[in-house]
N, C-alpha and C positions, 0 to 999 in steps of 0.2 A: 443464764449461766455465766460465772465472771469465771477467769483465768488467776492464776497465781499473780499476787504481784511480784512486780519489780519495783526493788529502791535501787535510784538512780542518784546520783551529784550533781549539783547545778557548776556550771561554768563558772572560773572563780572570779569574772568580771559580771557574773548575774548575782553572785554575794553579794559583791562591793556594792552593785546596783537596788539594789533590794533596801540594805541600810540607809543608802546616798535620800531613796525616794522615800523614803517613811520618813525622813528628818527634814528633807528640801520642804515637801509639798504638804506636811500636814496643816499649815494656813490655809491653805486653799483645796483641805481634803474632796469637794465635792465632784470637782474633776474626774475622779476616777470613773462614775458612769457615761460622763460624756467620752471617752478614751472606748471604754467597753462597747458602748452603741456604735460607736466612730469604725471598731474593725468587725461588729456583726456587718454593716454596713458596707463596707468593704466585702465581706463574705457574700453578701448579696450581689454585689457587682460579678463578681470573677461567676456566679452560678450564671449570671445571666448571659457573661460572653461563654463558658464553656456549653453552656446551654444549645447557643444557636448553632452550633456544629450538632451535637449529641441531645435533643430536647428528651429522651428517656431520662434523662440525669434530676429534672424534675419531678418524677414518682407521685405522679398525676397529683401533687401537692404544688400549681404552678401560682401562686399567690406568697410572692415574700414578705415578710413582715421580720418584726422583732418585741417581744413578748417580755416587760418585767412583772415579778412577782413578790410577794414577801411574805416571811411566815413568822408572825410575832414569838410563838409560844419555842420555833428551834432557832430564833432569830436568824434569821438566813435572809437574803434577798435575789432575787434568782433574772439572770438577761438568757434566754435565750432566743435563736435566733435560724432559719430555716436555707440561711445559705447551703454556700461549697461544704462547709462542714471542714474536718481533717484525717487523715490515715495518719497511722501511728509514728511511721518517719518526721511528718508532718509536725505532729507535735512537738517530738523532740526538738527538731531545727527550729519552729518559732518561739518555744517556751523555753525547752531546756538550755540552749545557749543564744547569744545574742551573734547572728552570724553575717558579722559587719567588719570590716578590714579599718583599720584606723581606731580600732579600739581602744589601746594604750593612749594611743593620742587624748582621744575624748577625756579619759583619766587625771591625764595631765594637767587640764586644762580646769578642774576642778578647785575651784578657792577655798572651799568650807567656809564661804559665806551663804547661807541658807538660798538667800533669793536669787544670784547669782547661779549657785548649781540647780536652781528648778528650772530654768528658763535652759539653761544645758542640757539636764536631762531630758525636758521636754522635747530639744533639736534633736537630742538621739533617733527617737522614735520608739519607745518603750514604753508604750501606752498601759500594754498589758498588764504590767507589774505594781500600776496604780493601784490595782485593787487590795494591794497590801498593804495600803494606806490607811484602810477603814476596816478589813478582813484579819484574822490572823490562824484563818484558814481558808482557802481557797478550792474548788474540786470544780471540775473541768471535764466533760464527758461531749464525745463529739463522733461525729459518723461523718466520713466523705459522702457526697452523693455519688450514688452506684455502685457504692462496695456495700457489704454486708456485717462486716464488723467493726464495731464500737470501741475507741480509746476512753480509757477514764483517766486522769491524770491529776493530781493531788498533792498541796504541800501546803505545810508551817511557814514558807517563807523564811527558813533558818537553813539553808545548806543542800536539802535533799528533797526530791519528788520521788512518788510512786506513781506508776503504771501499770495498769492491767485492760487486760482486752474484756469487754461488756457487750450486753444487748441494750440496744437502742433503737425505738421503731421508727422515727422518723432520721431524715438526714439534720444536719447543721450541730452548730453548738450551744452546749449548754452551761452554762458558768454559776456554779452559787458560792456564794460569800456567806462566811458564818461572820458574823462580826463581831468586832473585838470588844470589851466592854466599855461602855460610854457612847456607842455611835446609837444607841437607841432610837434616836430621830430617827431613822433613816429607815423605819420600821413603820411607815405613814404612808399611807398614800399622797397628799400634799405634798409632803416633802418632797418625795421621789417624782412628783408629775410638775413641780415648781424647777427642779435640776432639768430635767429633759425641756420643756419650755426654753430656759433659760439658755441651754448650752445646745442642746441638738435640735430645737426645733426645726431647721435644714434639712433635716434628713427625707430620701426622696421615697421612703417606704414607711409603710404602718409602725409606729411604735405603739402598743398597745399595754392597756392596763384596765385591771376592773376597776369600773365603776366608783364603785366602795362606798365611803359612807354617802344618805342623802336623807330625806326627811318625806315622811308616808304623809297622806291627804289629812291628817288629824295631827300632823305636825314630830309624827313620832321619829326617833331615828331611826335608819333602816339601813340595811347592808344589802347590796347588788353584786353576784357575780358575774353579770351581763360585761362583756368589752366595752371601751372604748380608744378611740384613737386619740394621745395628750399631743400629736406634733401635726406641721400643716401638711405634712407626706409630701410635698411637691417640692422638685431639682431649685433651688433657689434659683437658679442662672437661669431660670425659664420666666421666672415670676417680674414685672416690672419694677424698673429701677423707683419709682414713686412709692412701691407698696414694701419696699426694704431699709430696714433702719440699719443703721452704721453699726451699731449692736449684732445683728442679724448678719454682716456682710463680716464681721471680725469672727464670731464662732463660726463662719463655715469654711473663714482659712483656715483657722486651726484644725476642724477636719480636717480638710483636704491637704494641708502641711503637715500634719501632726507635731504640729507646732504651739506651745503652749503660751508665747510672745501675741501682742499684738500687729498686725500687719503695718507695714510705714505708710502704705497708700495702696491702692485698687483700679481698676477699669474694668466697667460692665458693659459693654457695646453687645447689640443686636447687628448684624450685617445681612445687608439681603442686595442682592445683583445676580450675577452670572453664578455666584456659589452664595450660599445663606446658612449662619453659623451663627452662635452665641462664644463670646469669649466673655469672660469672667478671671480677670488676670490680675496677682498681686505681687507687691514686691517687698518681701520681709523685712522686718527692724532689725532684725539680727544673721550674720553667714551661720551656716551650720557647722561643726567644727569638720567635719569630713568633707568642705568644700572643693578642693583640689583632687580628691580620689575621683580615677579614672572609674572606679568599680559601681560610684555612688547613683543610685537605684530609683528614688524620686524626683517626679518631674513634672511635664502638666499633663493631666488627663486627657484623653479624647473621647469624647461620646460620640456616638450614632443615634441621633433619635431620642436622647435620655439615656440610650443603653449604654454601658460602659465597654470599651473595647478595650485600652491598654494604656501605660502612661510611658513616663519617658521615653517618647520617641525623640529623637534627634531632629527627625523633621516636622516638629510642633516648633521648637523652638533652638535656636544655635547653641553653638556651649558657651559664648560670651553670655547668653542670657541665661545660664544654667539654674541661678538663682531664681528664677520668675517658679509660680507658684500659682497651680488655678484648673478651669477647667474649660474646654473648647468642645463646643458639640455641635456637629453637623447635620444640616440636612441632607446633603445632598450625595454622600458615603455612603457604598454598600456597606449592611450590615456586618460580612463576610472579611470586609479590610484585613488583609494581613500587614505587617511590616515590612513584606518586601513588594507590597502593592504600593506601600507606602512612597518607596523609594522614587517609585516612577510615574507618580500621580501629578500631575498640572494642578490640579485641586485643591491639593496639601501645598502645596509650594505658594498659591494663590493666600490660603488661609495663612499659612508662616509666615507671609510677607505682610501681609495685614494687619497679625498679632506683633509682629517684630515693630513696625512702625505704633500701636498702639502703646508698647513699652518706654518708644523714646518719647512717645509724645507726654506722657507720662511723667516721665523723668525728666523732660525739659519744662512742664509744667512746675513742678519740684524745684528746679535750678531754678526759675524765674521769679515763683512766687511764695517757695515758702524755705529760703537757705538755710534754714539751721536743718531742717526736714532730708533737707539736700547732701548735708554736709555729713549727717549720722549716715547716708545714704553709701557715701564717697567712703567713709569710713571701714566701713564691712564690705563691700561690694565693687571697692573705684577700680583695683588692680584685675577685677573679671573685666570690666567695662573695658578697658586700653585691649582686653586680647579682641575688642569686633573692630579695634581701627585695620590689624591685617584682616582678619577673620571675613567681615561684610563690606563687601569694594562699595558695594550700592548706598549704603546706610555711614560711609566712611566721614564726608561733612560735619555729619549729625552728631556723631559719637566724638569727634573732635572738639565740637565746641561746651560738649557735658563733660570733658577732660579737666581734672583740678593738678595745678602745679605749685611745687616749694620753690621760689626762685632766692638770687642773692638779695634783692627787695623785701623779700617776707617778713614781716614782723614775728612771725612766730614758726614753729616747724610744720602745725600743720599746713595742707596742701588746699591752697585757697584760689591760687589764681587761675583763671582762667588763657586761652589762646589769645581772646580779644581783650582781656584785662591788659595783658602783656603788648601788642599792640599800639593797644591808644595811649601807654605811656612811651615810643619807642622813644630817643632820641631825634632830633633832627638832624634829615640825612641818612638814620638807621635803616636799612631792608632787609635786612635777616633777623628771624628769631634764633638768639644763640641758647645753645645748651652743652647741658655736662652728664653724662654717665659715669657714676661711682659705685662702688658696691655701699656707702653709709654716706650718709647726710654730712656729717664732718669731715669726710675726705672729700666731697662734692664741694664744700666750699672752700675746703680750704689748698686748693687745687692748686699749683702754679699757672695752668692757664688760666685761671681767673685775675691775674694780677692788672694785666693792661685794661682789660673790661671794669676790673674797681677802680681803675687810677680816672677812667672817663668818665665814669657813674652808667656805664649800660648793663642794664638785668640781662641775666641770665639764667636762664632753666634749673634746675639741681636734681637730678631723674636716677632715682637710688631703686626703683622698684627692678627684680627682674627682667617683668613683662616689657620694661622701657624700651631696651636694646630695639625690640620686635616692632614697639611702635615708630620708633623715630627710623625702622627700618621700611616703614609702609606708606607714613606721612612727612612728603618732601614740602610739603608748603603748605599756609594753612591764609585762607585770605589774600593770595598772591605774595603773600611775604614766606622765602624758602628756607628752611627750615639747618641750622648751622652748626656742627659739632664744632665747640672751641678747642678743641684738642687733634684737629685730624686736615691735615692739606694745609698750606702756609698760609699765615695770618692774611686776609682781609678784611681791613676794616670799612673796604668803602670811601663814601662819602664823609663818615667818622675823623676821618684823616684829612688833613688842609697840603695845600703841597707842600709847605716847610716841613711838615712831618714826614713827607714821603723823601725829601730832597735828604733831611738829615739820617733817615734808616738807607738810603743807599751812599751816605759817605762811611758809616757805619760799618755797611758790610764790607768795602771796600778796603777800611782800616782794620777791620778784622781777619782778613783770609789769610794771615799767617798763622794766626793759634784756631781757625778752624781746619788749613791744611794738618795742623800738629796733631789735633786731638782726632779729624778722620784716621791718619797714620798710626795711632793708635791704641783705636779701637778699631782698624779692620771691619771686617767681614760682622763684626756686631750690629752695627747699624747701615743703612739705607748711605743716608749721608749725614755729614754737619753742617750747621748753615746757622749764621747769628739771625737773630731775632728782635723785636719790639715788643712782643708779648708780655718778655719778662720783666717786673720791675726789682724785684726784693729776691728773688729764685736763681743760682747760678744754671740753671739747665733743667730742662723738661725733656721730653721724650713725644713724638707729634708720629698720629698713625697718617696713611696715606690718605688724600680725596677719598678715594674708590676703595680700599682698603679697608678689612676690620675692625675695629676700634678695639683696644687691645682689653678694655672690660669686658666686652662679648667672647673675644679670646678665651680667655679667664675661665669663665660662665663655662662654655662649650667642653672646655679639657674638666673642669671639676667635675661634669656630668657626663666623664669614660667618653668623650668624643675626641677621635685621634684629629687633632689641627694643626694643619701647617701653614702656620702663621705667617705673615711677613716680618720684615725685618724695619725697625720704627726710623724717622727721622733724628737726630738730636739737633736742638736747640739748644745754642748757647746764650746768656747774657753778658756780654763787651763792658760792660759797665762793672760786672759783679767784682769782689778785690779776688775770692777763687782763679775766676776767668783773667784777669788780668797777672795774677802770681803764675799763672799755670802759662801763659806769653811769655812772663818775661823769664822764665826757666831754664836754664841752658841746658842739665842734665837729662838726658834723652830717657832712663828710668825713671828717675820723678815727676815726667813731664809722662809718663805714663801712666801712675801710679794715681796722678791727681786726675788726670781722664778718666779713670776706670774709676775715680772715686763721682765723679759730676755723672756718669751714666751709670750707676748703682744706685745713687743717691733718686734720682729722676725716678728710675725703674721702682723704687719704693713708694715715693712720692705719688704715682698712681696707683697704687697697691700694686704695685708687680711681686714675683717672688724671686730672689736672688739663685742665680744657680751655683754661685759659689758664695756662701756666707760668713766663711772663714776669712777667707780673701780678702771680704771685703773689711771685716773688726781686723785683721792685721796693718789693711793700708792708713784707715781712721786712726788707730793705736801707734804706727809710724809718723804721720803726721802731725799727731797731737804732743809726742815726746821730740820732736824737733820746733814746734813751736815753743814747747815752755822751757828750753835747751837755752 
């Protein structure tokens, strides 16, 4: 008995998605079965964990598999598959819209260079809609296990589906593809048993197909519709690291990613002691574009036994490693684990700790021995990496020394050097590693507190990423050498400095404490205080936060992100030398001796990307100034 249909509209990001994938991936059409296998597969997992609570849910059908078929004469090819199956909600939310936050985003980031957007759409995760690749009609009928009524669900792939409710005797899903004209191959059995070999052989359940053609005792051909199994049905992460090709270990990221990229690198460890587990852990060539969403969904697996219990848990893996990719299966875990058992297991914190160190060893494998490997690594993934220097206190060394910096050194923008690169070039006599927080690489160098550090030739850091502030907030020294914002607490240079340098900076400030009493007088209650400087060489005035004080970039950061701050009030730094600082001395008129103060601590306050509170103010003083110069 069916029900009336319903025509329904696809989501108008499942439009765009639909055309995107028939154009991206028809190169590489044969993907779409491995995708289809990949979430019957997945349908088998979740029957197995909702299983172990409710085993009725298996309807004395407890053997999962997944079944292809093909029918030459209505050209069709058919995956189904004896999972969870779906309820009608069900389908709507996996099929009819893509129900993923960061959408537009994903959109955005589209090039209309073919191979480019496959590798995007693939990160999506929109397996399903491959089959519109080779289809150009699709019908979809499926049953939850334990309920009684059957969705059928059906489309052109052009804008609109129908639904109607159906009988179906058994539970899970059923998917046939009418195909579009020209895919004819795909109407073989070789063909269809060469893709699943090729792409799912991995999978840890029966894929099954007939027989099909073979040759009778007189040589005749003959047709079987006797089964047989074309995949090895066993968990890959079970089977030994000897009997698995690099081929094998990359299609079952892309399972377990649903990611259509090849993987950058892997670790397979078996572990046995006090707790005994398989980890099977990879780290992608490419960020997924929904990387930074709090909402985002996949993570690493956890097994019990083979069986599947849940994925991203937090306590598999931290969120600096959110990126990692894989599967973790324990022995030693009741089957029953919940995730708030999770919370409070010794067990799990043992495994996390084991896998966490398996990732940096990994990645400092990578840094050692294969840099360019390393460097695409840093690329997509470095600005995760810096959130476990606060993130993991235990693992903070580690994560230090796999840190990449742009310094004033750098030959080029990317971020190449390392802590200890920086180090073994210091100065002699240098003990700090100095650095600079900017919101852009161009105001990073081209800073006023960098002026004394170029006039010596000492590197300096140039730390433009967000996440920076947080690091250089967690990591005070790295190698016993402490770590040095150039812009915050009065210049030390150390040992840098000879005593004729220190004897000449204090006749210096001595000869200056009349134009910095002027310019404190002022500018008031604007700053902290004023105080001449050595920093400056070519800059009439900088602006310096305190020791212990916020650095007024983080400042910045905190108020643009609706955070109420009350900031301090900065240092100014004058230059004695500059002709400004010196016009602005010799100035007898007590307003212009104002007007040029207010102009050195505006000027400053921009100079670090500050924003001016009055900007009128300030184009009126410039604009008075500049018509009494050329007067």
């Amino acid at each position: 008995m069916s029900a009336q249909k319903e025509t329904l509209g696809f989501q108008t990001e499942v439009k765009q998605l639909l055309k995107l994938m028939i154009h991206s991936l028809y190169s590489n059409k044969e993907i779409f079965l491995r995708e289809l296998i990949s979430n019957a597969s997945d349908a088998a997992d979740k029957l197995r964990f909702e299983g172990m609570a409710k085993p009725e849910l298996f309807e004395e059908d407890p053997e999962l598999k997944i079944r292809i078929t093909f029918d030459k004469d209505a050209r069709t090819v058919t995956i189904a598959d004896n999972g969870i199956g779906m309820n009608r909600e069900e389908v709507v939310a996996n099929i009819g819209t893509i129900a993923k936050s960061g959408t537009k985003a994903f959109f955005e980031q589209l090039s209309g260079d073919a191979k480019k957007d496959a590798n995007l759409i693939g990160q999506f995760g929109v397996g399903f809609y491959s089959a519109f690749i080779v289809a150009d009609k699709v019908t979809l009928t499926t049953r939850r296990a334990g309920e009684t009524v059957a969705t059928r669900w059906e489309s052109h792939g052009e804008g609109e589906y129908t639904l109607e409710q159906v009988e179906k005797a058994g539970r899970g899903t059923e998917i046939v593809l009418h195909l579009k004209e020209g895919e004819d191959e795909l109407l073989n059995d070789w063909r269809l048993k060469g893709i699943v070999r090729k792409y799912s052989d991995h999978i840890s359940i029966p894929i099954e197909m007939k027989k099909g053609a073979g040759y009778g005792e007189n040589g005749e051909v003959t047709n079987s519709d006797e089964l047989e199994v074309v995949n090895s049905a066993s968990a890959l992460w079970t089977r030994s690291k000897n009997d698995i090709t690099d081929e094998q270990y990359q299609e079952f990221y892309k399972h377990v990613a649903h990611d259509f990229t090849d993987p950058l690198a892997w670790s397979h460890a078996r572990v046995e002691g006090r707790q005994e587990y398989t980890e099977l852990l990879y780290i992608p060539s490419r960020a997924p574009f929904d990387l930074y969403d709090r909402e985002r969904k996949q993570g690493v697996k956890l097994y019990v036994r083979r069986v599947f219990i849940m994925e991203d848990t937090e306590k598999l893996m931290p969120h600096y490693l959110r990126f990692v990719r894989g599967v973790i299966d324990s022995n030693d875990l009741p089957l029953n684990v919940s995730r708030e058992i999770l919370q409070e297991s010794k067990d799990i914190d043992a495994i996390r700790a084991g896998c966490v160190k398996k990732v940096l060893g990994l990645l400092e494998d990578l840094s050692a021995n294969q840099p360019e490997k390393y460097a695409a690594f840093w690329k997509e993934f470095g600005q995760v990496l810096k959130e476990g220097v606060g993130e993991d206190f235990a693992n903070k060394e580690r994560i230090a020394k796999l840190l990449r910096f742009t310094t004033t050194a750098s030959e080029s923008e990317e971020p190449t050097v390392t802590l200890a690169d920086y180090i073994g070039r210091m100065k002699e006599g240098q003990d700090k590693i100095y650095y600079i927080t900017a919101d852009t690489l161009a105001a990073a160098k081209n800073s006023p507190h960098l002026e004394v550090f170029k006039k010596k030739g000492v590197e300096v850091l140039l730390l433009t990423d967000r996440v920076d502030e947080w690091v250089v907030g967690s990591l005070f020294e790295f190698d016993g050498k402490q770590l040095q914002s150039v812009a915050k607490g009065a210049l030390d240079l150390g040992k840098l400095e000879d005593e004729a340098d220190k004897e000449a900076q204090k006749q210096v400030e001595e000869a200056s404490k009349p134009v910095v009493e002027k310019v404190q007088k002022a500018l008031g209650d604007k700053v902290k205080e004023v105080r001449a400087t050595a920093r400056l060489v070519e800059s009439p005035a900088c602006l310096v936060a305190g020791e212990h004080d916020m650095s007024a970039h983080l400042e910045r950061m905190l108020k643009a992100a609706g955070q109420k701050i009350e900031g301090s009030k900065p240092t100014l730094e004058i230059n004695p030398e500059h002709v400004l600082v010196k016009k602005l001395a010799e100035e007898s008129d007590e307003a212009r001796a104002g007007d040029l103060a207010a102009v050195l601590y505006d000027q400053a306050l921009l100079a670090e990307g500050g924003k001016l509170e009055d900007p009128a103010s300030f184009v009126k003083r410039i604009n008075k100034l500049m018509l009494e110069l050329s007067a």
